[in-house]
C-alpha positions in Angstrom: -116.7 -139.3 4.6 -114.1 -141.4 6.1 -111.2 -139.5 5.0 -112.3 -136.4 7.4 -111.2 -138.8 10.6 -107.6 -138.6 9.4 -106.1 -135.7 11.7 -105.4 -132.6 9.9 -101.8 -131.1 9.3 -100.7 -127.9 9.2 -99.3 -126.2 6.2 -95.8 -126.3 7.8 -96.6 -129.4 9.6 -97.7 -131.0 6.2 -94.2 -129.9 3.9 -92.2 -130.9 7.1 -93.4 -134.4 7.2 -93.0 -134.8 3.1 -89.2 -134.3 4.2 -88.5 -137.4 2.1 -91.0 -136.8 -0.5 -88.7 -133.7 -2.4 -88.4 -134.8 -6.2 -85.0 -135.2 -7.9 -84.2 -134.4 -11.4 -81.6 -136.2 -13.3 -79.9 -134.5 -15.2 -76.7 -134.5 -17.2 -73.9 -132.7 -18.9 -75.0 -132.8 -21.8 -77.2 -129.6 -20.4 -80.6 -131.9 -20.3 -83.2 -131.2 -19.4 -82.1 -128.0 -18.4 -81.5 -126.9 -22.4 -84.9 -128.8 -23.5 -87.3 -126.3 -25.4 -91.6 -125.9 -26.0 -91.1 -124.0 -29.2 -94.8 -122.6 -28.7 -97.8 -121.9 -25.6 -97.3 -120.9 -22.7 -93.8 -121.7 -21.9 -92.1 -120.6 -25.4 -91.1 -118.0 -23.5 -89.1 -119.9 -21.4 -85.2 -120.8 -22.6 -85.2 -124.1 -21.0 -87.2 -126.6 -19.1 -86.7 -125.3 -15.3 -88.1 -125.8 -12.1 -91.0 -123.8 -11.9 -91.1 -122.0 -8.1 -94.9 -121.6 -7.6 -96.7 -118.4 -8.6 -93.9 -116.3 -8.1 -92.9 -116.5 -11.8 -89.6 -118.1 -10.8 -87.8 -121.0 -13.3 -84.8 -122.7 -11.8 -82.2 -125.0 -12.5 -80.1 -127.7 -9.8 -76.6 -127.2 -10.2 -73.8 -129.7 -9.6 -71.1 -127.7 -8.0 -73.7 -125.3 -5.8 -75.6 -128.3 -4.7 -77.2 -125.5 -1.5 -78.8 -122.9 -4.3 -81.3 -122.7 -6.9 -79.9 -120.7 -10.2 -82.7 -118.6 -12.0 -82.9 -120.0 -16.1 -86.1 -117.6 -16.6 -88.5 -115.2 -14.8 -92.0 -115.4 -16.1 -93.5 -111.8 -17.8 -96.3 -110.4 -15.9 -94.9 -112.5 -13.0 -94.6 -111.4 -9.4 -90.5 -111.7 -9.9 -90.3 -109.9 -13.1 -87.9 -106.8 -12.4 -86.5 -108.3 -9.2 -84.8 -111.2 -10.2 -83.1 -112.1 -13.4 -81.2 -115.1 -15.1 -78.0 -115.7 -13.6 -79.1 -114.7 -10.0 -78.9 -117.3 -7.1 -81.3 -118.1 -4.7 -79.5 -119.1 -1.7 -82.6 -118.7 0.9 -86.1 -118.5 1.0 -88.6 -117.1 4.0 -85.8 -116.0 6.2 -84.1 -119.0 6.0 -80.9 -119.7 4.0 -80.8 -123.3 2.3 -78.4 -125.3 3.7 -79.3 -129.2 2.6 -77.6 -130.3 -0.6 -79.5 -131.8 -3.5 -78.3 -135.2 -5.1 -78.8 -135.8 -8.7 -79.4 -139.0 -10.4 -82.6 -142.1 -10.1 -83.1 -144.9 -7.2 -84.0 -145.9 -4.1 -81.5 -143.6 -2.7 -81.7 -140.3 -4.3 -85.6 -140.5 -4.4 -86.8 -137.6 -1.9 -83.7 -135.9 -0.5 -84.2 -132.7 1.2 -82.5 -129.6 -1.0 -83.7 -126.4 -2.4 -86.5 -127.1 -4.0 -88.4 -128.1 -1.1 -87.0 -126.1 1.5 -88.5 -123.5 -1.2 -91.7 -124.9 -1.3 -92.0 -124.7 2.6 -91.1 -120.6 2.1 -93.8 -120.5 -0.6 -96.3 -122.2 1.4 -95.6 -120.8 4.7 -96.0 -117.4 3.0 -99.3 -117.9 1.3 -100.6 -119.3 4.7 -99.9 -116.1 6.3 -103.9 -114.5 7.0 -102.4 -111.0 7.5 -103.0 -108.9 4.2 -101.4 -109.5 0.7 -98.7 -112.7 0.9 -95.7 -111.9 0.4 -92.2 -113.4 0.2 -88.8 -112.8 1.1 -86.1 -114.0 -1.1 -82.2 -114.2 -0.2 -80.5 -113.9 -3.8 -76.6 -113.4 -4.8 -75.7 -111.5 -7.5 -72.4 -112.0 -9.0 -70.9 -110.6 -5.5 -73.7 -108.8 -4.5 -76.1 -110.4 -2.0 -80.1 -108.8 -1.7 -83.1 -109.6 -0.1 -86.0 -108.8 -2.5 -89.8 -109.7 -1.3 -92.4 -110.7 -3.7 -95.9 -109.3 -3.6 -97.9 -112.3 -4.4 -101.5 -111.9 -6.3 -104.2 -111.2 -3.7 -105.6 -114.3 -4.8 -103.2 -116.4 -3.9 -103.7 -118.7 -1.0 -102.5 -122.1 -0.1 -103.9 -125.4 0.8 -105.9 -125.9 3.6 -105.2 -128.5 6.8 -107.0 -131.3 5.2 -105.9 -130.8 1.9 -106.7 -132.5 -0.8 -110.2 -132.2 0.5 -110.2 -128.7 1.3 -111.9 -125.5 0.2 -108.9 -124.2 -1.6 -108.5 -127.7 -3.8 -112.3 -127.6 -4.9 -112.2 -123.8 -6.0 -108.9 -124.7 -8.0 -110.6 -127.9 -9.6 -113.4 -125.8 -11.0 -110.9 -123.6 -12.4 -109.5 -125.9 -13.9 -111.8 -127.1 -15.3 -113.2 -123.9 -16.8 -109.7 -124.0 -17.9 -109.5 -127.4 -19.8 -113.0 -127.0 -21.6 -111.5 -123.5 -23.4 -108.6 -125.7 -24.4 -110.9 -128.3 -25.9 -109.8 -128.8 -29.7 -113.0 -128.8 -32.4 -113.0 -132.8 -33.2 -113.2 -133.0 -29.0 -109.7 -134.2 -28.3 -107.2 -132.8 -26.2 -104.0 -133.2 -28.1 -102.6 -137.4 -27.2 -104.1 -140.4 -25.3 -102.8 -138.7 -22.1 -104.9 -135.5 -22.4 -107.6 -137.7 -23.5 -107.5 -139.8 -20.5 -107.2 -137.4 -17.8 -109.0 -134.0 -19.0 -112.0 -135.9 -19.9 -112.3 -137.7 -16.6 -111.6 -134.4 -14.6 -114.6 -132.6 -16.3 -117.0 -135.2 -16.4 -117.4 -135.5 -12.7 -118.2 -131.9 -12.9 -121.9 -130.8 -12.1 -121.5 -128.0 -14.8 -123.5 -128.8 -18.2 -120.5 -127.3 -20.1 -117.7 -129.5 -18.5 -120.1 -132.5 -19.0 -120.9 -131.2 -22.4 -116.9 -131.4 -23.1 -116.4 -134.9 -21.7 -119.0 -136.0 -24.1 -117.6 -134.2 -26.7 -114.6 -136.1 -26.0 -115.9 -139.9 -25.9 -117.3 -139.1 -29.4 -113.7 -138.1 -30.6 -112.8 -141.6 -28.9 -115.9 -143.3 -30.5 -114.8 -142.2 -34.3 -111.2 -142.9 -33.7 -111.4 -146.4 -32.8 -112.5 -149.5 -34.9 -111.8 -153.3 -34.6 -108.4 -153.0 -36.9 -106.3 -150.4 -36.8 -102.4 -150.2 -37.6 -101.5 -146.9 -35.8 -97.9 -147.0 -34.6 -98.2 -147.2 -30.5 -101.9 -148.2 -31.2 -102.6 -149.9 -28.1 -101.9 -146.6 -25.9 -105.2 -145.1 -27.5 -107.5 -148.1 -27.0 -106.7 -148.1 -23.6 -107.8 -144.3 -23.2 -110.9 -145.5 -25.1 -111.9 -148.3 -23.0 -111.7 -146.2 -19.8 -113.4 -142.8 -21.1 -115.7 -144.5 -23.2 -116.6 -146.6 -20.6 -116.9 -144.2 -17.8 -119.2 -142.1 -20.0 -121.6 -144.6 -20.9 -122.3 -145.2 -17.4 -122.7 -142.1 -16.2 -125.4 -141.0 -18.8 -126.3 -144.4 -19.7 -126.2 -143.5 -23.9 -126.7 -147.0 -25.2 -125.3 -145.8 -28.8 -122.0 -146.0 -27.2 -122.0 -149.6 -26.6 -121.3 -150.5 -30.1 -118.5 -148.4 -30.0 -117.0 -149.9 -26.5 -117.4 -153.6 -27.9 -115.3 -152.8 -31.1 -112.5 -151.5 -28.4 -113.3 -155.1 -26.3 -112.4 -156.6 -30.1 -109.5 -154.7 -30.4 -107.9 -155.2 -27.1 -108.5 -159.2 -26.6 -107.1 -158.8 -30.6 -103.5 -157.3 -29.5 -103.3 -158.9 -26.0 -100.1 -161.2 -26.2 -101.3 -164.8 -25.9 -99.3 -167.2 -28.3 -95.3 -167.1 -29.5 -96.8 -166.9 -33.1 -97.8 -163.1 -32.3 -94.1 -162.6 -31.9 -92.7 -160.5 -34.4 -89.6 -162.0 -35.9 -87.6 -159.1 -35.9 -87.7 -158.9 -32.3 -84.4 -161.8 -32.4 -82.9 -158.8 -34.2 -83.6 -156.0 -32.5 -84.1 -157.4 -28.9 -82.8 -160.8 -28.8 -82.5 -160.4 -24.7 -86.4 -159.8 -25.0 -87.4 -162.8 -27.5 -89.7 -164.8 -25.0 -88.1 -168.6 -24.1 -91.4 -170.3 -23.6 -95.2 -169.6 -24.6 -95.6 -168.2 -20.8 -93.3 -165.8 -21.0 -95.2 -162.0 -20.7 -98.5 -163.9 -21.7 -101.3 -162.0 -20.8 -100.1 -158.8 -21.5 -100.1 -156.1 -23.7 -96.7 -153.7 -25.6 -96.9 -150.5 -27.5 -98.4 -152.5 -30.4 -100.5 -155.1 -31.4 -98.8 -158.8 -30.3 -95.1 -159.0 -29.5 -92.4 -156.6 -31.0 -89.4 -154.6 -29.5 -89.1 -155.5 -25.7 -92.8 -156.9 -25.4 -95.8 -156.3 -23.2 -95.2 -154.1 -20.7 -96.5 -153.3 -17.1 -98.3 -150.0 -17.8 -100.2 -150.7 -20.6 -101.3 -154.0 -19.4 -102.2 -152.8 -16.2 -104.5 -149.8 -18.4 -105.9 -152.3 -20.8 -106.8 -154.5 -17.7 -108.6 -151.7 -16.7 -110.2 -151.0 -19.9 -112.0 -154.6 -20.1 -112.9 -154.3 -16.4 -114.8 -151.2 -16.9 -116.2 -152.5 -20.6 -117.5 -155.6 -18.9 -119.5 -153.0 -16.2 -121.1 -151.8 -19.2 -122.7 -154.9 -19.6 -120.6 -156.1 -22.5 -119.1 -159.7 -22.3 -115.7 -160.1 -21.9 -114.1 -163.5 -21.6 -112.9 -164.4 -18.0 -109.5 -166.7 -18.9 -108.6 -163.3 -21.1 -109.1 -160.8 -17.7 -107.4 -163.3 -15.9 -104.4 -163.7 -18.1 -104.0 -160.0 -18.0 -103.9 -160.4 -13.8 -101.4 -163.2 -13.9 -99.1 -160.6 -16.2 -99.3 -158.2 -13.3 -98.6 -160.3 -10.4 -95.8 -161.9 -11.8 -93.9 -158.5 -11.7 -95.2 -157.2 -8.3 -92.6 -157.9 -5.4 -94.3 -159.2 -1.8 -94.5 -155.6 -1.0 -96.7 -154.4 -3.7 -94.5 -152.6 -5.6 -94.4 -153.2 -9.8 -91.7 -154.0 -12.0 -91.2 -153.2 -16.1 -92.7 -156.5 -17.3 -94.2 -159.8 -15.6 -90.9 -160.1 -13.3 -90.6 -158.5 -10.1 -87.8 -156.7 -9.3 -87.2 -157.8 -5.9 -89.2 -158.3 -2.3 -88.5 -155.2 -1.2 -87.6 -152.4 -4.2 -89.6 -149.8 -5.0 -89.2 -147.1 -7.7 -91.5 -145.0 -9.9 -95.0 -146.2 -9.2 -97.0 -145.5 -12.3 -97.2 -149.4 -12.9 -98.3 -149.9 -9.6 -100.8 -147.3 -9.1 -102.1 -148.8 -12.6 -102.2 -152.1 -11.3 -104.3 -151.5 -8.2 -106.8 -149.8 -9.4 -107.2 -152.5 -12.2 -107.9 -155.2 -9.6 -109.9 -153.0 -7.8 -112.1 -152.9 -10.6 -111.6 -156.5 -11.5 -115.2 -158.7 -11.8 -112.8 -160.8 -9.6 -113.5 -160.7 -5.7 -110.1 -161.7 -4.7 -108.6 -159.2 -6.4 -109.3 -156.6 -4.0 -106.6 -157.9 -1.7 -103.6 -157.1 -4.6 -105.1 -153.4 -5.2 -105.0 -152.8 -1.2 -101.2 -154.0 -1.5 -99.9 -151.7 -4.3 -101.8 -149.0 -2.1 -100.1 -150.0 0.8 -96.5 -149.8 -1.1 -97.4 -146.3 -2.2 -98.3 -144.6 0.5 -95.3 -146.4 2.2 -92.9 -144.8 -0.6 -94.5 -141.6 -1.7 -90.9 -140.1 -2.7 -91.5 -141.0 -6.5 -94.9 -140.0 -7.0 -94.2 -137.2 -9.8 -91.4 -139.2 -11.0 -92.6 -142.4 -12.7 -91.2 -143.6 -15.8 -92.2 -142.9 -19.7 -94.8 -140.2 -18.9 -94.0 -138.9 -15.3 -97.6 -137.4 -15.7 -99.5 -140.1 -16.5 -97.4 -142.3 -13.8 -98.6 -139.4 -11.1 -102.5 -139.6 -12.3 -102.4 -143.5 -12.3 -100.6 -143.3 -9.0 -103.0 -141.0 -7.1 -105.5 -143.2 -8.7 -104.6 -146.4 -7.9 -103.7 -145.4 -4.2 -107.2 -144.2 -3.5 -108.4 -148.0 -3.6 -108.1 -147.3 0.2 -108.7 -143.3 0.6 -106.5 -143.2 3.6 -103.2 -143.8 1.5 -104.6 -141.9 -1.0 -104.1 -138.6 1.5 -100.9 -140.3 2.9 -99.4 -140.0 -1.2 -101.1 -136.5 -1.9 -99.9 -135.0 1.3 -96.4 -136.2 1.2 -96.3 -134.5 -1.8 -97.8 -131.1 -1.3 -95.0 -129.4 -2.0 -95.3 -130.4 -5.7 -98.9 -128.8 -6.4 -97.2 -125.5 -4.7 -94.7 -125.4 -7.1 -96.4 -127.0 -10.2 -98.9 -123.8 -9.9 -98.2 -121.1 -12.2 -99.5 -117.0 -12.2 -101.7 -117.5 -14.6 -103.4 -120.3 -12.7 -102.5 -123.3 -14.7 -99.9 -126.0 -14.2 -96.4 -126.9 -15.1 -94.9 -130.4 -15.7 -91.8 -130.1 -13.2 -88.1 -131.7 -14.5 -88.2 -135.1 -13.2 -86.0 -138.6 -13.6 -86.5 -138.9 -17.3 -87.2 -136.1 -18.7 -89.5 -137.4 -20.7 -92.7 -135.1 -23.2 -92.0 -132.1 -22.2 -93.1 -129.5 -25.4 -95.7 -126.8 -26.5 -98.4 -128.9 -24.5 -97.1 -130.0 -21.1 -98.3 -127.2 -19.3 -101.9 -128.4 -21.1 -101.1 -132.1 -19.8 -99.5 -131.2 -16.3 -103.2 -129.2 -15.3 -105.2 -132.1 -17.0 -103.7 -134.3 -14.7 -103.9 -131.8 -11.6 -107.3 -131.5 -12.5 -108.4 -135.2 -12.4 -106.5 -135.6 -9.2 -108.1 -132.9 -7.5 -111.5 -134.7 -8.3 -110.7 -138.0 -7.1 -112.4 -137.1 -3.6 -115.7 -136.2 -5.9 -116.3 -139.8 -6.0 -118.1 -139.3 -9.0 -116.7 -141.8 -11.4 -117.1 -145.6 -11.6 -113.5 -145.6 -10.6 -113.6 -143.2 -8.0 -116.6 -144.5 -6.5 -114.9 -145.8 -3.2 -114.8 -142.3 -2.4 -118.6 -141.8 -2.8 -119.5 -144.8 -0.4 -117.6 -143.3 2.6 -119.4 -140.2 2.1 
């Protein structure tokens, strides 16, 4: 496999050199997202939505005024904290260490990936778990009203840390199965997962699995897709759910070859070519009411692409979805289904006329400059639609969003809309070429030590927008985990680059 030639990093070596790559919430005085609430699951408990600090049960907040600490909001029950730490407390140093880089609050290219507490916290974590002698533990530096302690944390015996080459080590695959395992109990009885996230990213995860019941689920799940989808259909943010369709349904039919679902896939094809924005009589009138900035000039104007809904309302097509539905036809057409070349290509144009000369993405089909970057959820969408493109020549544009990606890996759990779809598109779209696809994972190792919970499952972290978090994040943020881990695999029409350098 070509990615084994990479040199391998060190667990220390590996958080040192994502320096840059440390996330940044914004948040604002109006207490978000710090006061934000899932009224139910596994995080009801929880009084806000908080940093979670690994498997040591920890949830913390960034505050403004002690920009050098990390202020405990909650510690998990059952959790290696409980009894030592409590709401209130400050964490001031981790691992022997005292913090001493501020955090910066707020979203651009120059708050993306400071260093600060978080992951100088990540570094204790994973330095600790590394440690081969005995049970890991970890030494905390808290302040307690005036009262300064150093409590250490016996960590589960389980616990251990990635290895040198993560995300292709031993530690990643046994994770990935449990996760798995994990997402197949949480599979609901009509085969969905919850929303056209979970049903993008859990069903992908287990279907590269080689065990019957993950496959079983993934199945289970293109049928929910199959029933759910027709050639009209006048859902409110429709388009979001045909795009999950075209990919799962797509990816299932050609892994077990089940020709019953290619009925299915071309009433998605009708359904997508029928909301793609092509003419300025699909444009709703409102939209010179409600968005008069966004009413289109001239019939080119965000052709090709595709908004929330059917046509052109509110702000228009947008990047992500385009670059998903894109994707969606690719994959149909490898199923041996027809799909009409000047409609692929319009969706292409739509995505190169809001990518900058160095790869990265903009909103809509205008670039944002030649050399700004931001969240890269578009991007990593775009790539790995030209990567699957029936088009030869549009290899060279999925290599350049790579490139752009692996060049700025700061943002990488911080995309815009859903942060956790932005990171699964990212991670996907960078392993076009699996060399940047380690660059982007590696730089942001810290995250998947934090993100990890004690109960084994994953948490959707505070980011830039603050965007979906609820009663099933924690289901969404392990989903997405999950499906990232199995990239490697290679065992997916999209993932297949992985397979050939095997």
């Amino acid at each position: 496999m070509r990615m084994r030639r990479l040199l391998p990093l060190t667990a220390a070596a590996a958080l040192a050199s994502a320096a840059s790559a440390a996330p940044q919430v914004h948040y604002h005085p109006s207490g978000q997202p710090w006061s934000q609430r899932a009224r139910s699951g596994p995080d009801a408990e929880c009084p806000g939505w908080f940093y979670n600090l690994g498997i040591t049960g920890i949830r913390v907040r960034l505050v403004e005024d002690a920009p050098t600490v990390l202020r405990v909001g909650h510690v998990l029950s059952g959790s290696p904290a409980e009894g030592r730490l409590q709401p209130g407390d400050d964490i001031v140093g981790a691992g022997g260490q005292a913090f001493q880089t501020p955090h910066r609050n707020g979203y651009g290219m120059d708050v993306f990936g400071p260093k600060g507490p978080i992951e100088d916290f990540a570094k204790a974590l994973d330095a600790a778990l590394s440690d081969p002698k005995g049970r890991p533990r970890l030494t905390l530096e808290v302040r307690r009203g005036e009262e300064t302690f150093t409590p250490t944390l016996a960590l589960p015996r389980r616990a251990a840390t990635f290895g040198d080459d993560f995300p292709f080590d031993d530690r990643s695959a046994a994770l990935l199965e449990r996760l798995r395992d994990h997402l197949a109990e949480q599979q609901r009885d009509d085969g969905s997962f919850g929303n056209p996230v979970h049903d993008t990213f859990a069903p992908l995860a287990l279907l590269g699995s080689k065990k019957a019941a993950h496959r079983k689920a993934a199945l289970e799940n293109a049928r929910y897709h199959a029933r759910t989808t027709s050639r009209e259909d006048d859902r409110w943010l429709v388009n979001w759910h045909y795009t999950s369709a075209a990919l799962v349904l797509s990816e299932v039919q050609l892994a077990t070859g089940d020709r019953k679902l290619l009925p299915e896939l071309e009433e998605v094809r009708d359904f997508l070519l029928g909301t793609q924005y092509l003419d300025l009589s699909q444009v709703n009138p409102k939209v010179k009411e409600s968005h008069p900035d966004s009413y289109p000039k001239n019939g080119d104007q965000q052709h090709g692409g595709w908004g929330h809904n059917p046509g052109f309302e509110g702000y228009g097509p947008i990047a992500m979805i385009t670059g998903q539905a894109a994707l969606g036809l690719a994959m149909i057409e490898r199923c041996g289904i027809d799909v009409p070349d000047d409609r692929q290509r319009a969706a292409y144009a739509f995505l190169k006329r809001g990518t900058g000369r160095n790869g990265y993405l903009w909103y809509g089909d205008s670039a944002a400059g030649d050399r700004n970057w931001a969240d890269m959820g578009r991007t990593g969408t775009s790539a790995i639609a030209h990567w699957m493109s029936p088009f030869d020549e549009d290899r060279s544009q999925a290599r350049l969003h790579a490139a752009v990606m692996s060049e700025h890996p700061e943002s990488f759990p911080d995309t815009h809309g859903s942060p956790l779809m932005g990171m699964g598109f990212s991670a996907l779209g960078a392993s076009v070429d699996p060399e940047r696809f380690a660059e982007v994972i590696r730089a942001n190792r810290w995250w998947f030590v934090l993100a990890e919970c004690p109960d084994g499952t994953f948490h959707y972290q505070p980011n830039r927008d603050n965007a979906g978090y609820g009663s099933d994040a924690r289901l969404l943020a392990t989903a997405v985990t999950a499906f990232i881990l199995s990239i490697p695999e290679g065992r997916l029409e999209v993932t297949g680059q992985f397979a050939a350098g095997k």
